[in-house]
N, C-alpha and C positions, 0 to 999 in steps of 0.2 A: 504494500500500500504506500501512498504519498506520506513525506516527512511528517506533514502536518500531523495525517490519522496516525500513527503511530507516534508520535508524541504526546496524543491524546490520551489513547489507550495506555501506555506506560505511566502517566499519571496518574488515570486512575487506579491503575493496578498500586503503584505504590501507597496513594493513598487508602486504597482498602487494604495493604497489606500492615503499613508504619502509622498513618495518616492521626492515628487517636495518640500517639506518643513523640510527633515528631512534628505536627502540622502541615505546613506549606511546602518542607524540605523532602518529603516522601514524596510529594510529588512533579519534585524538582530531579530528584536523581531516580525518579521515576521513569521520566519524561526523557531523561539520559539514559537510560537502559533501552526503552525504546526507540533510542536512533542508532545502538552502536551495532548493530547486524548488519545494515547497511554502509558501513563504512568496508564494506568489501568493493564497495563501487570505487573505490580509489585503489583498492589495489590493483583493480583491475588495469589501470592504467600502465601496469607493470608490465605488460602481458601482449599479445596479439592478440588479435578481435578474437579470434575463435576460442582461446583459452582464458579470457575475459569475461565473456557470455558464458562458456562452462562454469566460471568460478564465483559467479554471480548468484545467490542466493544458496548457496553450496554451506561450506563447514560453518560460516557465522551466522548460516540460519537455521541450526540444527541443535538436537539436546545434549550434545556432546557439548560443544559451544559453550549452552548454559551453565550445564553442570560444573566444568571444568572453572570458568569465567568466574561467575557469581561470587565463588569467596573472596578470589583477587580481586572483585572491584569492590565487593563489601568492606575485605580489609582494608582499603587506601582508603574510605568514606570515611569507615571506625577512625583513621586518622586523622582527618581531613576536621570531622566532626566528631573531635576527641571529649569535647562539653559536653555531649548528645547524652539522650537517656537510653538510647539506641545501642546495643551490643553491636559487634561481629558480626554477629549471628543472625541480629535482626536484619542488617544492611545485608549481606548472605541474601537473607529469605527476598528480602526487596528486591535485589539486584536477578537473580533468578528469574522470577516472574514477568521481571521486566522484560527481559533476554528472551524468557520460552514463550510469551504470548506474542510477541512480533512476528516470527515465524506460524506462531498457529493459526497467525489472521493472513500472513502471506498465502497461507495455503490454498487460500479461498479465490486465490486471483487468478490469473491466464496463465500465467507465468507458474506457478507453484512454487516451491521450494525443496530444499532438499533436508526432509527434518530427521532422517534415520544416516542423515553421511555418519561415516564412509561409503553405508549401502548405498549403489546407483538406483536409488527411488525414490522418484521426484513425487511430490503429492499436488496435484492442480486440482480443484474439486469447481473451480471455472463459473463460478456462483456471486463472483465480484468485481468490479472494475476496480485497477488502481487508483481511482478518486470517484469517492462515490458520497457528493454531499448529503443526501437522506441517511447514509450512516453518521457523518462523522459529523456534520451541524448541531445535532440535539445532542451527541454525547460533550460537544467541545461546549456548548450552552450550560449544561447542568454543571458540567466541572469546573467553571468559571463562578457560577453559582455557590456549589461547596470552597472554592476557594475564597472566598469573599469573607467566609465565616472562620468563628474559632472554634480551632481543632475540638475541644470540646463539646461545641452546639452539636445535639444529636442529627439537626436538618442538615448538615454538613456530612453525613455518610449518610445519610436518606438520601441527597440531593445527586452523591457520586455511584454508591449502589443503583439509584434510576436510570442514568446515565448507561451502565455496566448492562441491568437489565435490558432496557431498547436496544441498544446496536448490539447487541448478542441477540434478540429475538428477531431481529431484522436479517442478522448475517446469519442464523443460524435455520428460522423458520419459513420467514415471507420469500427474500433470494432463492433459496431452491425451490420452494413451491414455483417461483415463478418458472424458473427454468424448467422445472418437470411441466408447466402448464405449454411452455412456449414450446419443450422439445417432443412434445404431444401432436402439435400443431403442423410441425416442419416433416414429423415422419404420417402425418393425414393425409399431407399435399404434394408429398413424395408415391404415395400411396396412389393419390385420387388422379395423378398425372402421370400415373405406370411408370414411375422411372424406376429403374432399379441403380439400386446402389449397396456398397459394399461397408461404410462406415460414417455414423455422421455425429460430429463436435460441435457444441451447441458455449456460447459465449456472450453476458450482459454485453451491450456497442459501452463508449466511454461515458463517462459520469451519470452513469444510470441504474436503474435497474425494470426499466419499461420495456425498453427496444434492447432485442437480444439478433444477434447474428449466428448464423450457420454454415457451417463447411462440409460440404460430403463428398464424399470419395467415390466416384464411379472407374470404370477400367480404365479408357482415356485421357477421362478430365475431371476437374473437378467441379463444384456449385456451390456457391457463394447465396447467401440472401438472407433478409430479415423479417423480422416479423415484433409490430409493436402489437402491445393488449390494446391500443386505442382501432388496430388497423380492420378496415369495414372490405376490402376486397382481398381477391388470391392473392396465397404466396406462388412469385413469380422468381423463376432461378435464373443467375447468369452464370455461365460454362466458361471454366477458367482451364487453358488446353494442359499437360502436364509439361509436355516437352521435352521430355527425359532423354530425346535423341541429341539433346544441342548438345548436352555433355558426354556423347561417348566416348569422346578422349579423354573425361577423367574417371572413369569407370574403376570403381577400386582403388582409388586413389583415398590414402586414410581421413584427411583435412575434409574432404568432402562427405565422409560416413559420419565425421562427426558435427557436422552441420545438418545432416540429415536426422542425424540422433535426438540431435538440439529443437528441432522443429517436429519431433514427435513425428517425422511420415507426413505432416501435411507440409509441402511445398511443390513450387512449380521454376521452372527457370524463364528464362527472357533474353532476351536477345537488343540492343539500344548501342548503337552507332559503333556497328561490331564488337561491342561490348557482351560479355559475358555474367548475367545475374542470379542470383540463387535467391528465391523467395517465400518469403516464412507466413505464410499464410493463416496462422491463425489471430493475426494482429488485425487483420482487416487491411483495405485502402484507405489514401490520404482523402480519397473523393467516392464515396457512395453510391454516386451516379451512373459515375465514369467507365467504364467496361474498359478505356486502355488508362486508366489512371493507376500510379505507380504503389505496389504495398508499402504498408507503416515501415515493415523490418524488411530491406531489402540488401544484399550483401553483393556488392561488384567483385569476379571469381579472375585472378591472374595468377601466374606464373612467375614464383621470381626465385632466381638461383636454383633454377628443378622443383620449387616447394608449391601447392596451390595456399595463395593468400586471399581472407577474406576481407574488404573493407564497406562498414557498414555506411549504407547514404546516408547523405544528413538532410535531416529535417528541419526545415524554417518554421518559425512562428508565423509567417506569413499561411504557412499551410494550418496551422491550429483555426488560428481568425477564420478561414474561411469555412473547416469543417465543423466549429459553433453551429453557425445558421442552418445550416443544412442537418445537421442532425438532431436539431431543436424540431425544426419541421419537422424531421421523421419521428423523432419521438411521440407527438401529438397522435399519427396515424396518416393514412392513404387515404 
């Protein structure tokens, strides 16, 4: 998830955890437990894209992680705030919780996480966008609320436990309802339009949880298409080809299986100004509409020193600005 909700969450974890003997401060180094998993995106910067991407929500999102972590960062706290009434132990339990609920809210996203590393098994349960204001607005509201108060006032762990309860019944209950209602829907009109197909991944679009997207796997190609709860006509699919001829000269080649790895089996390649592209398909396109608009996560494929390297395209804000409108529209309905 975005910094933001997971700074949230980490608050309030600390403060239900410290919050009655420590105040403001539990959910200060709360709120810092909940950002440090993602400082794996900086080491990424160590790395080639391909090994970057792998190492991305990997061992710092994982229970090893906490387990291992939590005393060291408790002990330096215990020091830090050696006045405190707060043990080792306590800062321990804090620091912990903080650490393993980051990743158990990752897991809920497109992306997953890898919360049993070393084992290669990613947990994606795809029931969440990485910024999804209906979660994180009411829990950020009420914790703002409890913090206002002293650590003693009982409305002050009323006000962070409410918080706790909504975005856990949201992420936990209404999100997959919905996705079970919408991947209901995609496999009807799969159904009602004879297609056959062999596999199909169903995913909230960005900052929602209304309009969801779908990918399915037929022999050739693949189909793309969405489907909001507001929308009053068919679901209509567009054939995305696979391509998998453009690359028979890297057939077997390692760099490429593990970008295949990486994209879970959904991708297609492309071809742009003799350029060679590898594209990771379960991110969506930059443009909705567009049937030759270019994917989110798109990886330009070359050759250097014998090696195949990947370099990920970059994305403007200019491209965000314009997919707002458009997906504001589509969320409303057809």
């Amino acid at each position: 998830m975005d910094s933001l909700t997971q700074i949230v969450l980490g608050a309030a974890v600390g403060e239900a955890v410290l919050g009655k003997k420590v105040g403001n401060k539990a959910m200060l180094y709360g709120a810092i437990a909940g950002t440090i998993p993602d400082l794996d995106t900086f080491v990424g910067y160590a790395y080639d894209t391909i090994t970057a991407t792998e190492i991305h929500r990997g061992f710092s999102h994982s229970i090893v992680f906490s387990v291992l972590f939590a005393p060291v960062f408790g002990w330096l706290i215990s020091k830090i705030e050696s006045k405190s009434a707060a043990t080792w132990k306590n800062w321990s339990w804090l620091m912990f919780w903080g650490l393993f609920t980051h990743p158990l809210l990752d897991a809920h996203t497109t992306w997953g996480t890898q919360l049993f590393w070393p084992f290669d098994l990613r947990l994606a349960y795809k029931n969440i966008f990485v910024i999804d204001p209906l979660y994180t607005l009411p829990f950020l509201v009420l914790l703002i609320m409890a913090m206002r108060l002293k650590r003693d006032d009982p409305k002050r762990r009323k006000y962070n436990r409410l918080g706790l309860i909504i975005s856990s019944i949201y992420l936990l209950l209404i999100t997959p309802a919905l996705k079970w209602i919408t991947y209901n829907k995609f496999e009807n009109a799969l159904e009602e339009q004879s297609i056959s197909y062999q596999r199909i991944d169903t995913r909230p679009a960005p900052m929602n949880s209304i309009l969801w997207s779908a990918n399915i796997e037929a022999k050739e190609h693949f189909l793309i298409t969405d489907y909001s709860i507001f929308d009053t006509k068919p679901i209509s699919f567009q054939k995305v080809p696979k391509n998998y001829t453009f690359a028979d000269s890297l057939a077997g080649d390692p760099n490429l299986k593990r970008l295949i790895n990486i994209s879970e089996g959904w991708y297609t390649f492309s071809e742009k100004n003799e350029q060679l592209y590898f594209n990771d398909l379960r991110f969506g396109k930059l443009d909705m509409n567009d049937p030759e608009a270019p994917f989110i996560f798109s990886f330009l494929l070359q050759e250097e020193n014998g090696e195949l390297t990947a370099t990920e395209s970059e994305r403007s804000m200019e491209d965000a600005e314009s997919l707002l409108p458009e997906l504001w529209s589509r969320i409303l309905g057809n």
